[in-house]
N, C-alpha and C positions, 0 to 999 in steps of 0.2 A: 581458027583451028590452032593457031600458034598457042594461046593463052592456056587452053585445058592441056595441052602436051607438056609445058613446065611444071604444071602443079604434079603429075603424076609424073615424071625424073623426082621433084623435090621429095613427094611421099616413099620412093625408093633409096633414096641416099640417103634418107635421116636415119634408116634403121640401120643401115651400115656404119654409118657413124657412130651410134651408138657402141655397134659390139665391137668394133677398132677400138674404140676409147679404153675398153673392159679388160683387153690383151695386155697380159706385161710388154715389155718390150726388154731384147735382149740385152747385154750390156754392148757397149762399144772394145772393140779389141785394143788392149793396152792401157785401159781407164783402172784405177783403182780406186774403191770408193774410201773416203775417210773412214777411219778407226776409233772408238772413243778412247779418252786418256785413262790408262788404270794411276788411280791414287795409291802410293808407296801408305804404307801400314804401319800407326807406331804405336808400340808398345809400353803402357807405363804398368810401374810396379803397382799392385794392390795395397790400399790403403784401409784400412777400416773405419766407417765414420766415427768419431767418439761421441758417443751416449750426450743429449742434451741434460744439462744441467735443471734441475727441476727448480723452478722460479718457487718461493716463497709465497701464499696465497697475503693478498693486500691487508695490511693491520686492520681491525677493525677501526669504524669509526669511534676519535673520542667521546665519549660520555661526559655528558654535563656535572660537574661535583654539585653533591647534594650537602646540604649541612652536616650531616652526619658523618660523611667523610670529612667537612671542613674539622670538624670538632674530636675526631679521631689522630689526626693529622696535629693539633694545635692546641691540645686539652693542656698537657705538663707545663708548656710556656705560659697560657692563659691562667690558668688555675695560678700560679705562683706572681705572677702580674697580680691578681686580683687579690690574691692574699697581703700581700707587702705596701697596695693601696692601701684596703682596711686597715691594716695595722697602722700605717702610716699618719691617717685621717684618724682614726681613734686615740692616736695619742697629739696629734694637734688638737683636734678639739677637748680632748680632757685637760691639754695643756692650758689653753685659753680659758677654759673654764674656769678650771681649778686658781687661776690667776688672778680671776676678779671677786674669790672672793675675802671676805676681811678676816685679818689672824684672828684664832680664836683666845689669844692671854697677849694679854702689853708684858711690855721689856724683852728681858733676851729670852724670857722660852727656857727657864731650865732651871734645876732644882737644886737647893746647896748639899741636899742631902746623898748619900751613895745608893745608887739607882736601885739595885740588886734587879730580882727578878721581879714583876708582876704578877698578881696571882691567876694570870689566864696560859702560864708557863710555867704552873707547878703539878707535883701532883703527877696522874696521871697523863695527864695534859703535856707534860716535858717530850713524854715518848711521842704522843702523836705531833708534834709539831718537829718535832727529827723527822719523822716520816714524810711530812707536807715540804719538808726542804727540796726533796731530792728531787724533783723535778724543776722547780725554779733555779737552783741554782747548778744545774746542765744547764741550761736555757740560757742563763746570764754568763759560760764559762766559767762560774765561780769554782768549779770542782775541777777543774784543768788547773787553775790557778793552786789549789788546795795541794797539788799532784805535786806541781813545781816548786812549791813551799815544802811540802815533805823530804824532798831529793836534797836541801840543803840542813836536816836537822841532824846533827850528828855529834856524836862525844855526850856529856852530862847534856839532857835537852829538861828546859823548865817550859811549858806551855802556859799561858794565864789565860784567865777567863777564857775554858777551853768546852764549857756549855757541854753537849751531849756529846764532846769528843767526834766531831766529822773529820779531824784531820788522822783518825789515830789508825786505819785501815791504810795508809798511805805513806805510813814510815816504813825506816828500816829496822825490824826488829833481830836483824841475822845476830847481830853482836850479843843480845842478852839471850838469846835460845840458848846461843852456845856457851854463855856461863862461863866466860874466860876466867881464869884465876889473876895475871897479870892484869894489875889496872892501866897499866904506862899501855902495853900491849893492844888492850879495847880501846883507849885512849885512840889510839891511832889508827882503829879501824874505822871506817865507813859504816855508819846506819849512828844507832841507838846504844850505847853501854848502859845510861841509868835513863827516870824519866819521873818527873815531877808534874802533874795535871792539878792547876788550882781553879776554883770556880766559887765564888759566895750563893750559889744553889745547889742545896745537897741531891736535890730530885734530879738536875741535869748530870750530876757526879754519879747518879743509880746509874742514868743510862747510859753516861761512858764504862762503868763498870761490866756493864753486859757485852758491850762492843770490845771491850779487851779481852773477856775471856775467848771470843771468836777469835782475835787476829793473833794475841800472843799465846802460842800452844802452853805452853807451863803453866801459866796461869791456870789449866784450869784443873791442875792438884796443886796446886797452890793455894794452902790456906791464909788466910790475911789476918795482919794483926790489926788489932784495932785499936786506936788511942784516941780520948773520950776527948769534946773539947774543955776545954779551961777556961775561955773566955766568957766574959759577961753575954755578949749577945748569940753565944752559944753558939758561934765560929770557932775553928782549928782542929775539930777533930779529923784526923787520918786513918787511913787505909793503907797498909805497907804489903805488898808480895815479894815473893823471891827475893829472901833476908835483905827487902827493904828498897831496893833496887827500883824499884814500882810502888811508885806513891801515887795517892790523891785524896787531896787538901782541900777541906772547907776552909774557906780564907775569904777577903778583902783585898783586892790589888793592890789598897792604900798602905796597908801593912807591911812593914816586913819579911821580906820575903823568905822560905828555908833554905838553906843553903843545901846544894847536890848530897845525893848519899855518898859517903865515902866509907862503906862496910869494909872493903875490899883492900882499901890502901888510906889507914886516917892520914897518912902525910901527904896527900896530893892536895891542892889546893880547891878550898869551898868557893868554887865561883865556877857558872854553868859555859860550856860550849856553846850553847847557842840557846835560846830564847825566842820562844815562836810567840804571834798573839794573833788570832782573827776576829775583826770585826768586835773588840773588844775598845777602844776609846771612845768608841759612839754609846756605851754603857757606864761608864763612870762618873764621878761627880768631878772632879779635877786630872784631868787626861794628861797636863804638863808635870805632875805631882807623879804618876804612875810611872812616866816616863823616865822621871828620875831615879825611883823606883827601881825600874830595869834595869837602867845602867849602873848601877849598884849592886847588881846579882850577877852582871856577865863578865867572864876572863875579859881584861883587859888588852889591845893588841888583835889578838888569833880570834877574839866572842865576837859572837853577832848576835844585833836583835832585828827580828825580820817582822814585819808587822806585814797585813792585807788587813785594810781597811775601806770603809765607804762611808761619804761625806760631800761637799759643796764640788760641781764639774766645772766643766768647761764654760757652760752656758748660764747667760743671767734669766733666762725664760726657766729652765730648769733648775737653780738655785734658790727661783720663786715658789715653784713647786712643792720646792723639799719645805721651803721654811713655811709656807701657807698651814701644813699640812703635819708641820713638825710635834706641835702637841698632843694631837689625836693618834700619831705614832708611837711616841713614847709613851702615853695611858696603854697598849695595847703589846706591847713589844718590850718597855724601858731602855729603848734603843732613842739616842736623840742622831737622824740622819742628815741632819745639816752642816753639823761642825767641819769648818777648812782646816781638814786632817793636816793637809801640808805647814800650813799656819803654825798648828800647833808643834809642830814637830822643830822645824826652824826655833820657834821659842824654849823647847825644850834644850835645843842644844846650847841655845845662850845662857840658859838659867845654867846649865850644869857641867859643872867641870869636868874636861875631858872626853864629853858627849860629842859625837862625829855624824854629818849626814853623809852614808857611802853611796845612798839612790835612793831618788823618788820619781816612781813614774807612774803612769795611768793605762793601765794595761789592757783593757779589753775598749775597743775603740767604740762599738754600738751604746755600750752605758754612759758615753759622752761625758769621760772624766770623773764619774763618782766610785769608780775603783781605784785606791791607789793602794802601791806597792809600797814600802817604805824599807828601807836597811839601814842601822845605824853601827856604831861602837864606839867603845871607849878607846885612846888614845893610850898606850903603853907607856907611862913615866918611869918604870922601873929601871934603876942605869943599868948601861951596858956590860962584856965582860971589860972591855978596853977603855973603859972611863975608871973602872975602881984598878 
């Protein structure tokens, strides 16, 4: 009886338990229960973000070059490579060539006679081979050279073997425009006062005539006198403009030269200011003979005779060249381009009294010494005021 009497206390107390559990419970008198902590507040100023920076989108990838950009890129360097090769190689092997073969005349290759012109540079023929100059000789500097030769002809100028006159567009002609009356006065000016062009071809002497009417204005109401020649081989006739002052002379370099016009003042003394000659000793039959020649027609002292000429360079590959080939140029040209201009010149000054070398040089360096410059004069003997 004991055992059922427990279980039913226990099934009565659990429910009790239960709803006791469920009861708040009051607080205790004098308890206080914790507080949470308030966090202190701070305050910062407002800032505004600043705007991100917009990144660059990533370069594209490089692209492979294609020829065509190679060749865009590297055509002007290439191209002038290639050109200066050729050139290069075409004149080695024409050098070499032309080297091995055999001259075409024994001895020295030259005529006793005075060369004049050819008959493939007469005629009509004069004019077009003036014309066939003008680009070869920009090519070779010879017309800068021609510039620089102009810039020194001044006072009475005598020209010889002046062919279709290339140098006459390149003087100074200020002094004869202007038709000074004093001749001491022109004398002393810069450019041209008178001007003498000789040539043993009258067809080359047509076509400097044309060319001067273009450069000197008066010339062209300028009627010419004409005087007939007197010579056997039918040399010396003249051409006079502007009372005389402008001459051009069918002549012979060998000859006698005329002495400057003096219309204007006959007391001034007949001997020329200065003396030009281009490429004229490689035409003559005796070129030390000429040169005496000139020195004979120029004031002595104050004259000068200026020569540009072409003949033997620098080199014996290229001196073989000229002389292989020297015959077949002169039949074509009557130019003989092998003669050692400087050579001759040296011996001109020994042969002739008073004759003076003032320069010889080789002026354009690519034609490898077959241009030379030459300057001479005569030596002033006349005594002083303080010797008489």
């Amino acid at each position: 009886m004991i055992a059922p009497t427990r279980g039913l206390v226990a099934r009565v107390a659990r429910p009790q338990w239960r709803l006791a559990s469920t009861v708040s419970r009051a607080p205790r008198a004098g308890f206080k229960a914790p507080t949470a902590a308030v966090m202190p507040k701070i305050t910062r100023p407002y800032k505004p973000k600043a705007p991100r920076a917009s990144t660059p989108p990533p370069p594209p990838p490089p692209q492979a070059e294609t020829l065509l950009d190679l060749w865009r890129a590297t055509w002007l360097p290439l191209s002038g490579a290639a050109l200066l090769a050729g050139a290069l190689g075409f004149y080695i092997v024409g050098t070499l060539a032309a080297s091995f073969k055999t001259c075409p005349c024994s001895g020295p290759c030259e005529h006793s006679t005075p060369t004049g012109r050819p008959p493939a540079l007469t005629g009509d023929n004069a004019e077009q081979f003036d014309k066939e100059l003008n680009m070869p000789e920009w090519w070779m500097g010879i017309t800068k050279l021609r510039k620089r030769l102009a810039e020194r002809a001044n006072g009475h100028v005598l020209e010889l073997a002046m062919g279709t006159g290339r140098n006459l567009e390149y003087y100074d002609w200020e002094p004869l425009n202007q038709r000074m009356g004093d001749d001491q006065a022109v004398t002393a000016a810069k450019g041209i006062t008178s001007f003498t062009g000789l040539d043993i071809s009258v067809d080359m002497l047509d076509v400097a005539r044309k060319r001067l009417v273009k450069t000197v204005p008066p010339m062209a109401s300028s009627a010419p006198i004409v005087r007939a020649s007197n010579m056997t081989d039918h040399t010396g006739g003249q051409l006079s403009f502007l009372d005389d002052q402008l001459r051009l002379i069918h002549s012979d370099a060998h000859r006698p030269l005329p002495p400057p016009s003096t219309t204007s003042n006959p007391s001034s003394p007949a001997k020329y200011d200065t003396i030009i000659q281009t490429f004229g000793l490689c035409s003559v039959s005796d070129p030390v003979a000429v040169l005496t020649n000139l020195a004979s027609a120029v004031r002595p002292g104050s004259g000068r005779i200026i020569l540009l000429e072409h003949g033997k360079g620098w080199y014996g590959i290229v001196n073989g060249l000229l002389d292989k080939n020297a015959d077949k140029h002169f039949e074509k040209y009557g130019c003989w381009w092998n003669r050692d201009i400087q050579e001759l010149v040296e011996e001109a000054a020994r042969k002739t009294p008073g004759l003076e070398v003032v320069k010889v040089e080789r002026p354009n360096v690519l034609q490898m010494g077959t241009l030379v410059w030459v300057e001479l004069r005569v030596a002033d003997k006349s005594p002083s005021k303080s010797d008489s």
